[in-house]
Every structure is written in C-alpha cells, then in structure tokens.
N, C-alpha and C positions, 0 to 999 in steps of 0.2 A: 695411502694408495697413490700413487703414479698416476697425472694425468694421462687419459686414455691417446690424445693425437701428437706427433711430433714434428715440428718444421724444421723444414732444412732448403738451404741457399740451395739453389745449385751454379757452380761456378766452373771454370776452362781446368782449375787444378784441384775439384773435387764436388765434395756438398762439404757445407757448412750446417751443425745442428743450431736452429737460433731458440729453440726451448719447448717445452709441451703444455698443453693448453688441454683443455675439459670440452671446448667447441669448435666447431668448423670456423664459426664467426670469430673468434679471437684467432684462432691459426690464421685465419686471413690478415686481420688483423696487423700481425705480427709480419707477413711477406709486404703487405703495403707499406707499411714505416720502414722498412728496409731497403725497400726504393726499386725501382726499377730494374728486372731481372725475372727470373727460374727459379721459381721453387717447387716443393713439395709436402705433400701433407699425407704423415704413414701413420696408417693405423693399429695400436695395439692388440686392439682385441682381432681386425680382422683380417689382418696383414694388410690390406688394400693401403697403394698407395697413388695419390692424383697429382698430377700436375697442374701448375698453374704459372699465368705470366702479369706481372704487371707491368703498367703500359707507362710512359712519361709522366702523364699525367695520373698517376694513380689506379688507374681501372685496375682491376683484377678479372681476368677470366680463366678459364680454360684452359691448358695447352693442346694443340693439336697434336694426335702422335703421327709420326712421320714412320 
C-alpha cells in the first residue's frame, strides 16, 4: 500500500513531488532537508492539503494564506 501523505516543493515554475511518507513528522522532515522554501503536504486519504515554509534557519511552520 502507498504511503498515505505526499510532499512537494513548491517553486516560481511549479511544485516538485519530493516523495510520500506514513507521517506528518517525516513529510516535515523531508521540506526541512530540502532547505529553504514552499512546500506542501497532500493527503491521500483526505484530500487535505497544508502548507508550510521553512525558514533559513530551518524552522518549519505554517504558511499563511494570503
């Protein structure tokens, strides 16, 4: 079975999928080691998708919707 969450970049000439994970905490994960930037985290089972941003220094939060 297909991990249930999926990450992706997002970037100026699209989103990028960087791979699917079982947790919230590994999808995170997965946006911090890829450094600084937009991403996303879409869920299979519920469609729900969030954003998030991580910061220079690594932080990850939120994104606020505009």
């Amino acid at each position: 079975m297909r991990p249930p969450l999926d990450v992706f970049a997002i970037e100026k000439t699209g989103t990028v999928w960087l791979g699917a994970v079982e947790t919230l905490e590994q999808a995170l994960e997965i946006a911090r080691k890829a450094g600084t930037g937009s991403y996303f985290v879409f869920s299979q089972r519920t469609g729900h998708k969030t954003r998030y941003v991580v910061d220079t220094a690594g932080t990850i939060r939120p994104a606020e919707d505009k």
